[in-house]
N, C-alpha and C positions, 0 to 999 in steps of 0.2 A: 607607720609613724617614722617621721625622720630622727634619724641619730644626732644626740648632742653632742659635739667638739670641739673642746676647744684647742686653741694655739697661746701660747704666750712665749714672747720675743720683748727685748729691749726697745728696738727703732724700728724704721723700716729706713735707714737711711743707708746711701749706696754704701755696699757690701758684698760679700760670697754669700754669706749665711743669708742675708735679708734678700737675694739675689733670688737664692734656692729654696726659701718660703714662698715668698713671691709665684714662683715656677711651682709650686706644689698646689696653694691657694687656686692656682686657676684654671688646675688639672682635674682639682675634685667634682664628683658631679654633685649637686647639689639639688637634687632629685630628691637623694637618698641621704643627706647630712645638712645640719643646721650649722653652721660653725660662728665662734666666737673669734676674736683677738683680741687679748689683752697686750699693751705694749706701756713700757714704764718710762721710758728717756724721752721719746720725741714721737710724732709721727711721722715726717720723714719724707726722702725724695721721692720715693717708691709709693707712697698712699694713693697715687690716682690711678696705682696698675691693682690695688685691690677690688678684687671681683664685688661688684655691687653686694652678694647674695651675702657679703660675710658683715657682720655687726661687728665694729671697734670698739673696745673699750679704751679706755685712756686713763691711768694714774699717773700722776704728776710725781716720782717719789725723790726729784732732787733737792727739794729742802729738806728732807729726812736723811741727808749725809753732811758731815764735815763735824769740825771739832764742838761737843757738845754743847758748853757755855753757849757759845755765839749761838751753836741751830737752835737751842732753847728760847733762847729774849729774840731772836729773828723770828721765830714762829707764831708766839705771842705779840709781837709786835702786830703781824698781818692776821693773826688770829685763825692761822691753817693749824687746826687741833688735827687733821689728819696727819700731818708732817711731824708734827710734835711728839704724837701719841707712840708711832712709829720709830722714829728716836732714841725712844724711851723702852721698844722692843727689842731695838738693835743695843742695847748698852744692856741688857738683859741677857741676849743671845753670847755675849761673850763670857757672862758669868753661869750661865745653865746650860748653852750649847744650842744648838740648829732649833729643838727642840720648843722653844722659847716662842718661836715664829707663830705657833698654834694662839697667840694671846692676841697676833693681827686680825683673826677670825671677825671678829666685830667690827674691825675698822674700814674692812673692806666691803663689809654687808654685801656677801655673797652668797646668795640662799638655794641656785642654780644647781643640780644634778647633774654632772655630765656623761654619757656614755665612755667616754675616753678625754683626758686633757695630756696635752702633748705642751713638754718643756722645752722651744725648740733650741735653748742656749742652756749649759752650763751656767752654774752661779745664781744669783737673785730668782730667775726663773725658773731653774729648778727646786730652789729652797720653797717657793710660792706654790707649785705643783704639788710638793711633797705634804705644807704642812697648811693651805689656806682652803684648796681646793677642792668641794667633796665629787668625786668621780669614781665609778666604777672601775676603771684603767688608766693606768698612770706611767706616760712615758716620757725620757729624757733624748734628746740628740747630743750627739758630741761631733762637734768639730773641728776640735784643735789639731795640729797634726805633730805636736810633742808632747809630752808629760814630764813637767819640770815642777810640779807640786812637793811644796816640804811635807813631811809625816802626819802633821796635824790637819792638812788639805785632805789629803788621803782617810783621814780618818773621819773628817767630815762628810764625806763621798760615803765613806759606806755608812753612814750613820744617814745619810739622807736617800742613797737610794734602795733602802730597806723597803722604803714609801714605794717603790715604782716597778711595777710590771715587767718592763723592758728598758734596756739602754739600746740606742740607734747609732751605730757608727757607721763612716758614708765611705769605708773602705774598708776590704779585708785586713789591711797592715794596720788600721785604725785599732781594729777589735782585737787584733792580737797584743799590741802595744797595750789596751786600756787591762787585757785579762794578765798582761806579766808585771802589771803596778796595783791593782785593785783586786785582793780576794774575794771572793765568791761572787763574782758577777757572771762565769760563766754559762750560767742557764737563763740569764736575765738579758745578754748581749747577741745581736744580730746585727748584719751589714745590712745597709739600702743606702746605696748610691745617692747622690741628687739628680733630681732630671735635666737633663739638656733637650729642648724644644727646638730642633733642629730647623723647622719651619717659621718659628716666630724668631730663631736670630736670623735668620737669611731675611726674612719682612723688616725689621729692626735695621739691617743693615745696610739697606737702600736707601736709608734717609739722609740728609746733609749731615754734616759736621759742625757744630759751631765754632769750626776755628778753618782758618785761610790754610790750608796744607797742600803742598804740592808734593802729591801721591806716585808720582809718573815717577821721580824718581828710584833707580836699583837698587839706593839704599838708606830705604827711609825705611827705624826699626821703630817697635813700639811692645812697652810694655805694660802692664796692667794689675795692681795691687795698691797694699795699705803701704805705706811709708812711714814702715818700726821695722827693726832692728833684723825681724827672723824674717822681713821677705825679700833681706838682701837687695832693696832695689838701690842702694848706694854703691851696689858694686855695678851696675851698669853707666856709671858715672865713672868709674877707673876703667872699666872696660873700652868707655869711648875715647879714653885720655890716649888709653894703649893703640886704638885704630887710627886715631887721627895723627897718634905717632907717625905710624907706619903709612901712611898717607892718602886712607881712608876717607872720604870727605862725607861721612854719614849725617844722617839728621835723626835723632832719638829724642821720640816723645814719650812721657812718662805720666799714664794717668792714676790718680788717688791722691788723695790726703793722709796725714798721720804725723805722730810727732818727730819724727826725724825730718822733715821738710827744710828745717835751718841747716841741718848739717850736711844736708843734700847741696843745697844755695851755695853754702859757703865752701862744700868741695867744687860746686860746678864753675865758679868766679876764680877756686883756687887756682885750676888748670886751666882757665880761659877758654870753656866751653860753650859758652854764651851763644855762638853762633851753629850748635853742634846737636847740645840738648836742652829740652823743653820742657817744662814741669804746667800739666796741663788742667790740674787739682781734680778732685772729683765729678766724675760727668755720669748720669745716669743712664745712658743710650752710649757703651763704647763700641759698639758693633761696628759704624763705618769705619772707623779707626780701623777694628782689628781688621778687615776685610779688604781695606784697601794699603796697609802697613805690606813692604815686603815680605818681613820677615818678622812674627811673633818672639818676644824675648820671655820668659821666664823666670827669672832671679829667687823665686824664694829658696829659702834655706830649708822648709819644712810646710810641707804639705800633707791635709788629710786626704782630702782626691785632688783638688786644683780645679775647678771650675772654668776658670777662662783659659787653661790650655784648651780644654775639649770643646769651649766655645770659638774658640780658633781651629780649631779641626773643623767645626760644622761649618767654618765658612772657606776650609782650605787653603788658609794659609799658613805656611809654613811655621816651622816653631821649633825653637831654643829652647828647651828645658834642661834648668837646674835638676842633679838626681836629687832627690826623695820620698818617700816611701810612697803618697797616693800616688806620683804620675808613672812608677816605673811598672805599677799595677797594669798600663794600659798603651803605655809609650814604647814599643817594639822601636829600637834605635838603627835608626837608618831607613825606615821603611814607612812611618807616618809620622815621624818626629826625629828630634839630633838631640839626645843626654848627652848632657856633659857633666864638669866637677861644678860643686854650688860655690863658686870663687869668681873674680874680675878674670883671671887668667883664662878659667877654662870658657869663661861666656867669648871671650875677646875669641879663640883657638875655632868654639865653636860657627861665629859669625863668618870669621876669614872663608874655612872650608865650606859654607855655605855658599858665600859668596862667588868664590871660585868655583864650585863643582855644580854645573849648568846642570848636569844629569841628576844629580842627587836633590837637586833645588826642585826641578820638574816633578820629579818623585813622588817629593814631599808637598807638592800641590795638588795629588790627585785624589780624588772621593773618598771620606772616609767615613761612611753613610756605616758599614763595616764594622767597625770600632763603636758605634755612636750607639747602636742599636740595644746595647746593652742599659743606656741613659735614658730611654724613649720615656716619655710620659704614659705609654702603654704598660712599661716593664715594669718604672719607680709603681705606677700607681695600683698595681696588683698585688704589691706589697704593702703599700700603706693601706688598702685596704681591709689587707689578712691582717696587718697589723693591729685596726680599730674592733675587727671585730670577733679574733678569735681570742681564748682563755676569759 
């Protein structure tokens, strides 16, 4: 008999995390697991790379936030007693605690046994994991690559993952960070990387582009992230100001969404970079991009592993990474990557010396099949395995 599991995620909208379910989803063999997916926001750019074999579910639960007057007579109005009822959980849950959530049990009429459910996001999804879901094994991922939670976050964390089996963190520096802010999670915390599918980005990568790029040139960079605050990608906007100083004539395209995209605009108009760099929003297939980009950028400020650096490995291209804690896990500097400081200074320092050193550029082009091997969906999925079915 196949095993029951489930997933539960926000979206499946472009992202790392929705990127690296995505990549797990279609690694599973489904031989041997029945799987679920609950998703709560949207279903997303990603929905037609999920594997036929997996059943969506879909909760709607964006009328069950905002200030409660209004979500009350808005609910009633359309007569969503799910959204309302819900509401009426969350304005509970501040006065009893996480705890409170067990009173959703009926509203979600979930009567399902699962072998294991996996919460693959912090927050809502694991609060739903913890107190909705009845399963045998109960697991959390963590993906943030800081810990900047005030006391009573923390105190919710362990109040919530008392519920759960295992926490999954997708770097060693991850699990060390979560067990020097979180007490007693050390016997409940394990690393598992995300998988990189060295074969399906190289396949992914040979497709067109939907934007008119002229790739031939030396120095056309490209970066790849959310556009807030910690992935730094405003400082590749000073960084170009600093090259085109110095007489540079580069072309940087920058893909994602996120809400700093105005402050991005109006820095890039500020320094009249219009003809320089490109804001190219969310694209689901970046692969020709990265593959055909000179040189990969990495700007974030804070990483749990970093995903699209090592998706830039698989297709070797060179790469600029910001230091922090996931990439220095993997990024031996000079020899399959170039660390630099997480600043416009040190990205701008690191481009020049790129640019210049023909030898070191070559380098950083050659196979890193190497490095990768560790990401295989061979390695991840021996894990997830052990993970659904031991304890």
């Amino acid at each position: 008999m196949k095993k029951k599991v489930l997933f539960v995620n926000g979206h499946l909208n472009v992202g790392g995390v929705e990127n690296s379910l995505i990549n797990l989803l279609k690694s599973i063999d489904y031989n041997y697991y029945e799987i679920d997916l609950i998703l709560f926001e949207d279903i997303g750019d990603y929905a037609n790379e999920v594997p036929k074999e997996v059943n969506i579910i879909f909760y709607d639960l964006s009328k069950a936030y905002g200030p409660i007057i209004k979500c009350i007579f808005e609910n009633i109005k359309i007569k969503n007693w799910f959204a309302l009822g819900l509401r009426f959980i969350f304005l509970l849950e501040k006065i009893m605690g996480v705890k409170a959530l067990y009173l959703a049990k009926p509203l979600f009429n979930l009567h399902k046994y699962y072998n294991c459910a996996i919460a693959y996001r912090v927050g809502i999804c694991t609060d739903f994991v913890g107190y909705i879901i009845n399963s045998k094994k109960k697991v959390t991922w963590w993906h943030h690559g800081t810990y900047d939670y005030p006391e009573n976050q923390t105190k919710h964390w362990l109040e919530v993952f008392k519920h759960f089996n295992n926490i999954i963190a997708v770097s060693d520096s991850s699990k060390e960070m979560l067990i020097s802010n979180i007490n007693d999670i050390n016997n409940k915390i394990i690393t598992i990387p995300n998988i990189i599918n060295v074969e399906e980005i190289q396949q992914k990568a040979n497709k067109k582009t939907g934007h008119d790029i002229n790739f031939n040139e030396n120095s056309t960079l490209l970066s790849v992230g959310r556009l807030s605050p910690e992935k730094g990608m405003i400082n590749c906007v000073h960084a170009c100001k600093k090259l085109v100083d110095n007489g540079y004539n580069v072309k940087w395209y920058l893909i994602g969404e996120g809400t700093e995209r105005g402050d991005i605009e109006r820095c890039i108009k500020e320094y009249k970079l219009e003809n320089n760099i490109y804001l190219l929003g969310a694209i689901p297939n970046p692969y020709p991009y990265i593959k055909n980009a000179y040189i990969y950028v990495h700007p974030s400020l804070v990483e749990s592993l970093s995903i699209t650096v090592l998706e830039a490995l698989a297709l070797n291209t060179p790469v600029i990474v910001a230091r922090s804690m996931g990439p220095v896990e993997f990024i031996r500097n000079k020899e399959n990557g170039l660390l630099v400081e997480p600043t416009s200074e040190g990205l701008f320092e690191g481009i020049v010396s790129l640019i210049k050193d023909v030898n070191l550029y070559n380098e950083l082009k050659k196979d890193k099949r190497g490095v990768l091997k560790n990401y295989s969906p061979e390695v991840i999925m021996k894990k997830v395995y052990d993970l659904i079915e031991l304890g």
